[in-house]
MIGUDREN-19190 format. One record per residue: x, y, z of N, C-alpha, C in turn. Coordinates in steps of 0.1 Angstrom, whole numbers, plus 5000, padded with zeros to 4 digits. Layout:
N
XYZXYZXYZ/...
***
This chain:
520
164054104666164554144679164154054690/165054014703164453954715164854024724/163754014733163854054743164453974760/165553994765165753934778165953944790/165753944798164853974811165453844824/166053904831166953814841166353914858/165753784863164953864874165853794888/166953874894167753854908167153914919/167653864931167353874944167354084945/168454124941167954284941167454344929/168254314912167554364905167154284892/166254384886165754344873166354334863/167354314852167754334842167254244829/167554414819166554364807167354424794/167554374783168054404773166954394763/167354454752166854464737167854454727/167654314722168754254712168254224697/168854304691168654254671170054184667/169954064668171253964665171553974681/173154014681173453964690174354124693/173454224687173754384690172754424698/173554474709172954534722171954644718/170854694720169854794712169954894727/169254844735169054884747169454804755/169454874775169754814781169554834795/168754814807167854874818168254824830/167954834841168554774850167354814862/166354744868165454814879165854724890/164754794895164854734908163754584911/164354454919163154384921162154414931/161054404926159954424933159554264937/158854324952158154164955157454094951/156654164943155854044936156654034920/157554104918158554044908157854114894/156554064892156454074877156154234875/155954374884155654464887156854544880/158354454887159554484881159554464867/159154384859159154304847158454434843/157254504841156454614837157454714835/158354734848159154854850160254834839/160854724837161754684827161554764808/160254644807159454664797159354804792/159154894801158955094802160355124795/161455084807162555134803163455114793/163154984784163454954770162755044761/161655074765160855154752161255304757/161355324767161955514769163655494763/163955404765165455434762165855424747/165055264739165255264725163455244720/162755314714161655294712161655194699/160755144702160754954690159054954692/158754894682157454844679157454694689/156654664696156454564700156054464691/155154454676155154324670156354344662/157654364665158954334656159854264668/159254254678160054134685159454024685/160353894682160053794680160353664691/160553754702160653604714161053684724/160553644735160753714752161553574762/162553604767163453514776163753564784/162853504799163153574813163653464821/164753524832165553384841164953434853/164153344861163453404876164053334884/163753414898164253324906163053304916/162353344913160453314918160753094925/160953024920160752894927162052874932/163152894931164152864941163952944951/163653054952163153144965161853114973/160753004963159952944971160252884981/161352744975161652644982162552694992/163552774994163952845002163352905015/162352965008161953015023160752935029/160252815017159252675026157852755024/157852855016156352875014155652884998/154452864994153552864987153652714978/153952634991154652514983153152384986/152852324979151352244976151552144984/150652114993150351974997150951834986/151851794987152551684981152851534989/152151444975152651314985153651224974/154551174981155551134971155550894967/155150904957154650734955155850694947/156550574959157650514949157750374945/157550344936157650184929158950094929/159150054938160049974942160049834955/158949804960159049744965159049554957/159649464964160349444977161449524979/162449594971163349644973163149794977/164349924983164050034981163150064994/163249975008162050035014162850025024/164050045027164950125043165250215043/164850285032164950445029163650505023/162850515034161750575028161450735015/160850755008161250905005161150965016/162051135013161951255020162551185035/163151105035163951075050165751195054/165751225044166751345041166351485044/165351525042164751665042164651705054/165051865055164351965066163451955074/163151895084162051885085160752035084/161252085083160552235080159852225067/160852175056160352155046159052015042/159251935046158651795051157251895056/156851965065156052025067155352095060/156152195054155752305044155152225034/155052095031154952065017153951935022/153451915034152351845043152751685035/154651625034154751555028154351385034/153751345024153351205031154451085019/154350975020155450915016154350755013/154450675000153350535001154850424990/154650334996155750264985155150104982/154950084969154449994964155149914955/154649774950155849684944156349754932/157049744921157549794910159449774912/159449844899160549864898161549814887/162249814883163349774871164649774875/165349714863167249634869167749754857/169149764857169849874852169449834836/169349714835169049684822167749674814/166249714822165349744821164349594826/165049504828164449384835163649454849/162149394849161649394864161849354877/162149424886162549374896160949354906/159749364905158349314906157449374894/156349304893155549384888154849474893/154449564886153749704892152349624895/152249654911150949574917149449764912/148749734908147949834908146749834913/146549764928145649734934146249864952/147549814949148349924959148250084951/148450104944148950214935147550304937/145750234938144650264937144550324956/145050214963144950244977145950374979/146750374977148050494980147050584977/146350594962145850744956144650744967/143650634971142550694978143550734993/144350715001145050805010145550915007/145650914994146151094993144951164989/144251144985142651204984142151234998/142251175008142151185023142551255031/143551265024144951415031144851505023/144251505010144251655005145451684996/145951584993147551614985147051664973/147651784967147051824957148351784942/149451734948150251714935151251604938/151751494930151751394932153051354931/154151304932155551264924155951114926/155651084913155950924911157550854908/158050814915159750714907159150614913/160250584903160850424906162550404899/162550274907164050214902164750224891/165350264887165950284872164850344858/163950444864163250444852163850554840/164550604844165750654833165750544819/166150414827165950314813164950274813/163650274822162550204815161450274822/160850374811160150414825158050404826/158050284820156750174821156050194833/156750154842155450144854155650294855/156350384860155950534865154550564853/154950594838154050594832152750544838/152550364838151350354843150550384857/151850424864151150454881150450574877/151050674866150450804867149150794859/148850734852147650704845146450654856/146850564864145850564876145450674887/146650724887146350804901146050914890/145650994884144651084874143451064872/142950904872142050844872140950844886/142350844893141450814909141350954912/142051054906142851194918142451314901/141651284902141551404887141451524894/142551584885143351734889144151774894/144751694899146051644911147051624895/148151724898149251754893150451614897/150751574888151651424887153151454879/154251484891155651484881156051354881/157151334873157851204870158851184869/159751104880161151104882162051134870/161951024861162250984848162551094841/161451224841161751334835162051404840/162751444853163651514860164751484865/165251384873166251364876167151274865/168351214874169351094866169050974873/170050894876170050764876169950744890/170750824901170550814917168850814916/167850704925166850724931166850804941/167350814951167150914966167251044956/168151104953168251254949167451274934/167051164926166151194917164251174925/164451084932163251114938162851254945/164051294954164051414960163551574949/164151604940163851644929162551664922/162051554921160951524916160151604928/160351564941158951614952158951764949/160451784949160251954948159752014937/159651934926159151984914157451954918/157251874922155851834924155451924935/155751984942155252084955155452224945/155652224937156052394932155152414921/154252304916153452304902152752384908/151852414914150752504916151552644918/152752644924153252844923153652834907/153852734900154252774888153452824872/152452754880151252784867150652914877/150952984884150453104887151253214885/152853174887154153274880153953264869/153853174860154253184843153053264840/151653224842150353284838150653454843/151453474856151953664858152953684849/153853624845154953634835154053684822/153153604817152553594805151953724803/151453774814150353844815151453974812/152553984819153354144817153954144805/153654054794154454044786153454084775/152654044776151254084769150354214772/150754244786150254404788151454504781/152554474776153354564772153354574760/152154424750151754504736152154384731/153454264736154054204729153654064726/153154014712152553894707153653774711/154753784712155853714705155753574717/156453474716156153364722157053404735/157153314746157253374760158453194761/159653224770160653084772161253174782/161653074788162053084805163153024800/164453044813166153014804165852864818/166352744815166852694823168052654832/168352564838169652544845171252524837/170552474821171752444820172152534810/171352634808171652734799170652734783/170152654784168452644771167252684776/166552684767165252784767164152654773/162852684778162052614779160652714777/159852654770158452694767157652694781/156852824781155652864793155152714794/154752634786153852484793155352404797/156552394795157052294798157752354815/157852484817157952584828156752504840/155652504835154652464843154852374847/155152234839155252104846156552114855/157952204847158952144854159652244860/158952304870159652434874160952434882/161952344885162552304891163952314885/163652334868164652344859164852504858/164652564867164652744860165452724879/165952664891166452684897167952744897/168952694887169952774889170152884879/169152944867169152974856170053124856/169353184869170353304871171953324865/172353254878174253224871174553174857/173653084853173753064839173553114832/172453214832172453324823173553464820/173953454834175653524834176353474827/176753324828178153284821177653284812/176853224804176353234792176753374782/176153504791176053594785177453704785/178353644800180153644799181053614785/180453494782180953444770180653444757/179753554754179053614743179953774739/179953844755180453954754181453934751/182453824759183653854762184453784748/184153734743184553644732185053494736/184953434749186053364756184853224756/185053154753183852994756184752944765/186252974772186452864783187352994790/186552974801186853104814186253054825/187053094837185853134851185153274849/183953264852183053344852182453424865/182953514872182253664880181153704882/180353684886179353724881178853834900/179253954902178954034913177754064911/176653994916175154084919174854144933/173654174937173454284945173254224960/173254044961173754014973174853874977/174753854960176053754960176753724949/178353694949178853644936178853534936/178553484923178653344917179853324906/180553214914181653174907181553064897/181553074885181652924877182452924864/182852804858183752764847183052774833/182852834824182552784809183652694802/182752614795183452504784182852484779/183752534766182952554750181652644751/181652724760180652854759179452764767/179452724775178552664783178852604797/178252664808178552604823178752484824/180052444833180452334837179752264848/179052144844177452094853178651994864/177452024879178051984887178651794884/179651714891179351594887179151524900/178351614911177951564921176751584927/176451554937175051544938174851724941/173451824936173551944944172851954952/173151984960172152044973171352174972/169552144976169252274972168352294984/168452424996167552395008167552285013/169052205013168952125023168551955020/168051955004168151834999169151854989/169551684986170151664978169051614966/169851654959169351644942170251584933/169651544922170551534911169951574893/169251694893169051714881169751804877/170551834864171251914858171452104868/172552094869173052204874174452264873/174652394869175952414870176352384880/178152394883179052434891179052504893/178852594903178552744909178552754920/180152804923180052854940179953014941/179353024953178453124955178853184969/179153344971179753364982178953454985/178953524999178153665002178253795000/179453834989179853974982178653994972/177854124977177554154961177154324966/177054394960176754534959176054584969/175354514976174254534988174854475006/176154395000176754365014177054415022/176754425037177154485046178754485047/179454625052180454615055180854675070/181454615073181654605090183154585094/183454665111184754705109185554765105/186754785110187854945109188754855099/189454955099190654925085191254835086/191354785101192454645104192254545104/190354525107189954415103188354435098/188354465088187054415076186354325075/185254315073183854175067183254275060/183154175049182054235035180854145034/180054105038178754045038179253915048/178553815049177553765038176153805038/175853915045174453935051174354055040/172954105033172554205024171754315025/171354415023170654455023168954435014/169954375003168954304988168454404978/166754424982166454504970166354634980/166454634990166154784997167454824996/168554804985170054904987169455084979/168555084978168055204977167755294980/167255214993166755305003167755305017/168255215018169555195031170755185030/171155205018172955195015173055395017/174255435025174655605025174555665014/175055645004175255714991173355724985/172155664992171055674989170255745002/171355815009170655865020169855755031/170655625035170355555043171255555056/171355435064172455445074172955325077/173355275066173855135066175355105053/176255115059177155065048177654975045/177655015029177154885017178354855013/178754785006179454774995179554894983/178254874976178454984968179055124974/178755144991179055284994180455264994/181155144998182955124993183155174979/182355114967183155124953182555254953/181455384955181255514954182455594961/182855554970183855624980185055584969/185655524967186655484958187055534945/185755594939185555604927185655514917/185155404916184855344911183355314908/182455354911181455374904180355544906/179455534900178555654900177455654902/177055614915175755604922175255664931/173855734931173755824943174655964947/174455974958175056114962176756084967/177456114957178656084967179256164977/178856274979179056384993178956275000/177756225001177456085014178256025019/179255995010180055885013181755935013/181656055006183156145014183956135027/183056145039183856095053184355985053/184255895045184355705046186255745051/186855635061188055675059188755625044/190055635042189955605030191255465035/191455445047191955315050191155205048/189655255056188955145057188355115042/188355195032187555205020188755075012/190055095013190955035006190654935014/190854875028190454725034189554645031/188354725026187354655020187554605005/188154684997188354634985189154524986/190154524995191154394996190754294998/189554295008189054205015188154135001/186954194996186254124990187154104974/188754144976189354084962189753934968/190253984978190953814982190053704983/188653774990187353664989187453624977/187153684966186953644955188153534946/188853574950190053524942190553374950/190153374957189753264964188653144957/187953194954186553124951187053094938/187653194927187953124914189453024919/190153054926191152904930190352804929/189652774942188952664940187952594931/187952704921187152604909187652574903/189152604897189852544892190252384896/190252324878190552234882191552164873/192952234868194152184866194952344863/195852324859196952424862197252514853/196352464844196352564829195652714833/195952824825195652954826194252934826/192953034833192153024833191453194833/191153224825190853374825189853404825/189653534833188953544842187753664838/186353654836185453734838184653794844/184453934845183454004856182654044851/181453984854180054054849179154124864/178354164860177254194871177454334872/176554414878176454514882177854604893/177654464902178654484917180354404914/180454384897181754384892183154444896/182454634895182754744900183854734912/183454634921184154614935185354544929/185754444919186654384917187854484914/189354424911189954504911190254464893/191154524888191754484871192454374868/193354344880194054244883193854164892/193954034892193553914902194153824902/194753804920195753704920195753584916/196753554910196653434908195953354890/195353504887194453474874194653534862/196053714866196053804860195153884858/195153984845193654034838192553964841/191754034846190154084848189454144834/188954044828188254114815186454124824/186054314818185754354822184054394807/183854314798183554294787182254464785/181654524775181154584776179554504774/178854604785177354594792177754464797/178654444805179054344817177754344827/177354484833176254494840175054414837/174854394824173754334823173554194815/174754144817175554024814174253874810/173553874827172353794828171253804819/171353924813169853944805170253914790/172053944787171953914774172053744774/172553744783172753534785171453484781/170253524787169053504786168053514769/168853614763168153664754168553574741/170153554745170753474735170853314738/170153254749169853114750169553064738/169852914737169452824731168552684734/168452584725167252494730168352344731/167952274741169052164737167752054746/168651954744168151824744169151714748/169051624763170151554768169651424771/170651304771170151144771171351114785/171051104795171251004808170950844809/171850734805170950654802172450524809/171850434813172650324815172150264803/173350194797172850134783173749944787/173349894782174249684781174649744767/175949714764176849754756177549604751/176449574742176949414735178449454729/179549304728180749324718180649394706/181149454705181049544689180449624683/179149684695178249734693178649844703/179649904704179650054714179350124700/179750154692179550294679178450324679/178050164679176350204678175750244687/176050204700174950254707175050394712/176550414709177150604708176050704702/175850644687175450714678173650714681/173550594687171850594690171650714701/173050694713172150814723172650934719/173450974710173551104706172551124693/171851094687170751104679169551114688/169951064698168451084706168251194712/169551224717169751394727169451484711/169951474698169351554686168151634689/167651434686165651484684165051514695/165651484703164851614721165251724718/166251784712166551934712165651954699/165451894686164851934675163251954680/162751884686161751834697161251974702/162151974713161952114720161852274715/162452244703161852384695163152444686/164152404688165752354676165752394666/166152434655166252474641167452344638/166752244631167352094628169152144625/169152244614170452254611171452264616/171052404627171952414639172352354652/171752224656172252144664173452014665/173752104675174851984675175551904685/175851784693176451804704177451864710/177051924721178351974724178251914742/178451824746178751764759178851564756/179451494757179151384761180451324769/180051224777180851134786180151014785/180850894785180650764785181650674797/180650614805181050574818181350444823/181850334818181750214822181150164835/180650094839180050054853180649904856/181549874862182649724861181349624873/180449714879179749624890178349594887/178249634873177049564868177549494859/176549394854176949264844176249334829/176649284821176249284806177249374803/178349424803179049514803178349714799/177949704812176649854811178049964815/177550024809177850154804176950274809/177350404815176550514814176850634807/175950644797176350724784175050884787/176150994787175351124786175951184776/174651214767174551324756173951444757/174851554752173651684749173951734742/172851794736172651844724172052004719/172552064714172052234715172252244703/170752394704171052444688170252574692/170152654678169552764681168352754676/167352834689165852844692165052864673/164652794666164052834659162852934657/162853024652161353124655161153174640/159253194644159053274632158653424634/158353504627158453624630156653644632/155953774634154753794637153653754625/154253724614153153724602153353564600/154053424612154053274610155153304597/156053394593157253374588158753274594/
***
């Protein structure tokens, strides 16, 4: 059995899965400190289907604990960001893009020293380490407690970052060191940017995963503990720690994911109504369609793996506002207090949900409450957040072919059966908790971003080398050798670099190998 656990801005949702058969299935509320909800989950799988806790064999929770950090600019570490590139690389300092709010929040200082590499792994200086010693004793001065090192192309070579981080641990023992190379792509500005955020978030992350751990283990359960990431794979509690930055869009991906499970459909737009916004995105071949542009997150640009996911202000907790002639359904929420302040809960604020109660379309709360609603304005609001929505799947389309359409989430409910422009509304069973099965039923994969010099005659080969390599990262990461296999690649020509370079991405997925409680 696994257990999956998808933790959103209002609720908790948590499933109990033997294969890929629904056992149980819970739905709380988020609590602020989050893992509180996680207990409450935990309860309600065992009141609902009682199971032995050592007969589950893996726990998979999607948080939104670090994108909500960086969002609201708090519990984020004193960070200084060291980039290896000079002579070149220095009219763009790091963090010259950022918020300044954030810049603050994150007490960012910025040092740039010689290094660096050519697309083909040639040096563009050598790594001076007389600079690299002085940078670290200034950030010892300022108190930086976590470090983020790039340089120029180290995707293909990533030598000097390696050795800068071996000094500054030497000079700065204890001081948390991320590395471009293993988070972002090939852009320096938005893979460096990435990196800082991952590097300001290590300290809330080894203190979330260590509360994660801990509720998982007060509820009795041995079994090993993986966090879903952005692109829809599992990541282990220590690789969570270093790279928290990869569990930022996990949410929506745990939807489509789990759309595509229920629904039987691997290529659809995916619905996903939660309790303060919908997320719109594409599956292909049963896996989100990654952005191919740079994402913005709070305000930076990035570039590490991310779905496509547009995201609007409809979700079960939206304010609704206005008479029947002219309607607004959010973008503003109530969030996790629709409990306490939506009518149908004896509040004085109407919600969304108090539209789909008045309508009949769902069964929440008191609906006497919500009886006076007019029933013009009740029908304007449905219109409204159908047209919103059917909107958002237009524009993600991207050619003319049929594209059919999934509603998952709790705040589904508000959609109608039919949608312009898309037809049928598949509506899949335990839609509501769509996120937690996505979560439960993740896999482990393993991807190669790589500018490669692409000698005459030798493309097959160098095909076959970076799709062998995206393999043994996924086999690597915890894979069951058999079941992996690629399922993404693109190969890019580059006409403005010499050696005839190429940029080749591979990915690779398979399913999570595990043993049962007795190392079976």
């Amino acid at each position: 059995m696994r257990i999956g656990i998808d933790v959103g801005g209002t609720n908790t949702d948590a499933v109990l899965l033997d294969g890929r058969q629904v056992l149980a299935a819970v739905k709380t509320s988020t609590t602020a400190d989050v893992t509180s909800g996680i207990v409450a989950a935990f309860a309600g799988l065992q009141a609902q289907r009682a199971f032995d806790p050592a007969d589950v064999r893996a726990v998979m929770i999607g948080t939104t604990h670090f994108i909500n950090a960086l969002v609201e600019a708090r519990r984020l570490a004193p960070t200084a960001a060291l980039r290896l590139s000079l002579p070149a690389g220095a009219s763009l300092p790091p963090m010259v893009d950022w918020p300044q709010r954030l810049v603050d929040a994150v007490s960012g200082s910025s040092h740039l020293v010689h290094g660096g590499h050519e697309f083909d792994g040639r040096h563009i200086a050598e790594l001076d380490e007389a600079e690299v010693r002085r940078a670290a004793q200034s950030m010892g001065e300022a108190g930086v407690r976590s470090v983020a090192i790039s340089s120029v192309f180290s995707p293909v070579n990533a030598e000097f970052e390696a050795r800068a981080a071996e000094i500054i641990a030497a000079e700065l023992p204890g001081v948390a060191i991320s590395l471009s190379h293993e988070i972002g792509r090939i852009g320096l500005l938005e893979r460096e940017n990435a990196t800082i955020i991952n590097a300001a978030l290590r300290e809330l992350a080894a203190h979330i995963v260590d509360g994660l751990a801990s509720a998982v283990t007060g509820a009795g359960i041995t079994a090993p503990l993986y966090l879903s990431q952005n692109d829809g794979t599992l990541m282990d509690v220590d690789f969570a720690r270093r790279y928290p930055v990869a569990t930022f869009a996990s949410g929506p991906t745990n939807s489509m994911r789990g759309a595509a499970v229920l629904s039987g459909l691997d290529t659809c737009a995916v619905v996903d109504v939660g309790g303060t916004t919908s997320d719109v995105g594409v599956l292909r071949h049963g896996f989100p369609r990654e952005a191919t542009t740079d994402v913005t997150v709070a305000g930076i640009r990035t570039n590490f793996r991310m779905p496509d996911v547009l995201s609007i202000g409809i979700g079960g907790g939206s304010r609704v506002r206005g008479e029947a002639g002219a309607v607004t359904v959010g973008p503003d929420s109530v969030g996790y207090e629709l409990t306490s302040k939506a009518l149908v809960f004896g509040g004085d604020t109407l919600t969304a949900t108090d539209i789909a109660v008045a309508a009949g379309r769902a069964e929440i709360g008191d609906p006497s409450l919500v009886a006076h609603l007019d029933k013009d304005l009740v029908a304007a609001a449905l219109r409204r957040i159908a047209t919103d929505v059917a909107d958002a799947v237009e524009r993600m389309r991207t050619s003319a072919e049929p594209l059919p359409v999934v509603a998952v989430g709790g705040g589904s409910v508000l959609l109608p059966d039919e949608m312009a422009g898309a037809g049928t509304v598949h509506r899949p069973d335990h839609y509501a908790v769509a996120n937690a099965i996505g979560a439960a039923i993740a896999q482990i994969g393993g991807e190669v971003d790589r500018v490669y010099a692409v000698e005459p005659g030798r493309r097959d080969a160098v095909v076959d080398e970076a799709k062998q390599e995206a393999v043994d990262r996924a086999v690597a990461a915890g894979a069951s050798p058999s079941t992996v296999q690629i399922v993404d690649f693109d190969e890019v020509p580059i006409p403005y670099l010499p050696g005839n370079a190429t940029r080749i991405r591979a990915k690779a997925v398979g399913e999570l190998q595990l043993t049962d409680t007795k190392g079976r």
